[in-house]
Structures are given as structure tokens and as C-alpha cells.
N, C-alpha and C positions, 0 to 999 in steps of 0.2 A: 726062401722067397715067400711073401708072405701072401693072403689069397686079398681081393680088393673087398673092403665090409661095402656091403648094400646096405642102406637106412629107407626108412620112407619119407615122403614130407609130402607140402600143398606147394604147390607150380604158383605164386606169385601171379602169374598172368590169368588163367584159367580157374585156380584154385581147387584143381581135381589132383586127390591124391595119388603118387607114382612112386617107385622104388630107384634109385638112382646108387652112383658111387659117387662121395662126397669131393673125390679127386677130379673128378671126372664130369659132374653135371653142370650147366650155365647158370650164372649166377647173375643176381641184381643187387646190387647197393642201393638197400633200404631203409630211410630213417625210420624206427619208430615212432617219434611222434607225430608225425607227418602221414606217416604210410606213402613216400614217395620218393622217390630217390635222389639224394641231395643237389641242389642247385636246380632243381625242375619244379615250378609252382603248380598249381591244381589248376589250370587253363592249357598246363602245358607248354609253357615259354622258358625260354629259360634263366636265370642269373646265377652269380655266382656261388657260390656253396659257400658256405659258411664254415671254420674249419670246428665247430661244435659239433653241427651237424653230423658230422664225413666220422669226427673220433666216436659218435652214438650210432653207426648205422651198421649194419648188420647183412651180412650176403642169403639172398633169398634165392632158392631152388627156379629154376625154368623148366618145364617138360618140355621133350622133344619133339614135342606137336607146337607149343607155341613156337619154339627156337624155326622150327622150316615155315609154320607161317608168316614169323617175322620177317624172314628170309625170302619168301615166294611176295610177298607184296614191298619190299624196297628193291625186287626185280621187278615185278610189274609197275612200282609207281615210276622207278627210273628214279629215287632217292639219293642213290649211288652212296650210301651209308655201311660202313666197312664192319662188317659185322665179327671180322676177327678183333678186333678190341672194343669193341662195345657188346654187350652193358658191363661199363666199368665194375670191378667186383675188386675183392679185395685178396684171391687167394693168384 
């Protein structure tokens, strides 16, 4: 059985560096040239994704500090935003 590799990386939300397992950490589909994740424009609204977009984007890490505050404010707002399949990611 093999042991889980840790990597480091930057948390996409925060951009504070954290140690995670790649199996195992939340992830955001990020286009690069954008820096935003396909089909969301810079206001925040949303259209449809582009399928250029979606084939150039890349899954960015989440720390577990952003992941419960995302979590603790679409409880408090009452968003009712299902946080077990979003942020869509690609693994």
C-alpha cells in the first residue's frame, strides 16, 4: 500500500502557502488566462464556458481554512449552494 505524497502549493482563494495530498485537497477550475474559472466573468455573473476555456484550465488547490469559510457563510447567508460538487474541478 502505498503512503499518500504531500506537495505544497498556494490556496487559490487566500494565496497562503499549505501542504496538502493531491488526492485529497479541493480544487477550482482555473483558466489561466483569465485567472477565473471558466464561464464566470470578473463582476461575477455568470455565462456560459467556452469549451477552449474548460480544455486550458487547470485545478487550483483550496486550503482548509477557505473550504469551512466558504462553508460557514452559504450557511449563514442561506445560499443553499451544495458544496459537495462545487467548485467544479477536474479530478
Amino acid at each position: 500500500m502505498s503512503e499518500p505524497r504531500e506537495t505544497t502549493g498556494r490556496c487559490y482563494a487566500c494565496k497562503r502557502t499549505f501542504s496538502f495530498d493531491p488526492k485529497e485537497v479541493v480544487t477550482f477550475l482555473i483558466d489561466p488566462e483569465t485567472h477565473m474559472p471558466p464561464g464566470i466573468t470578473v463582476v461575477g455573473s455568470l455565462r456560459p464556458a467556452r469549451p477552449e476555456a474548460v480544455a486550458r484550465s487547470v485545478d487550483e488547490p483550496i486550503c482548509p481554512d477557505c473550504v469551512a469559510k466558504a462553508k460557514q457563510y452559504s450557511e449563514e447567508s442561506g445560499s443553499g449552494r451544495s458544496w459537495d460538487g462545487w467548485p467544479p474541478s477536474s479530478n
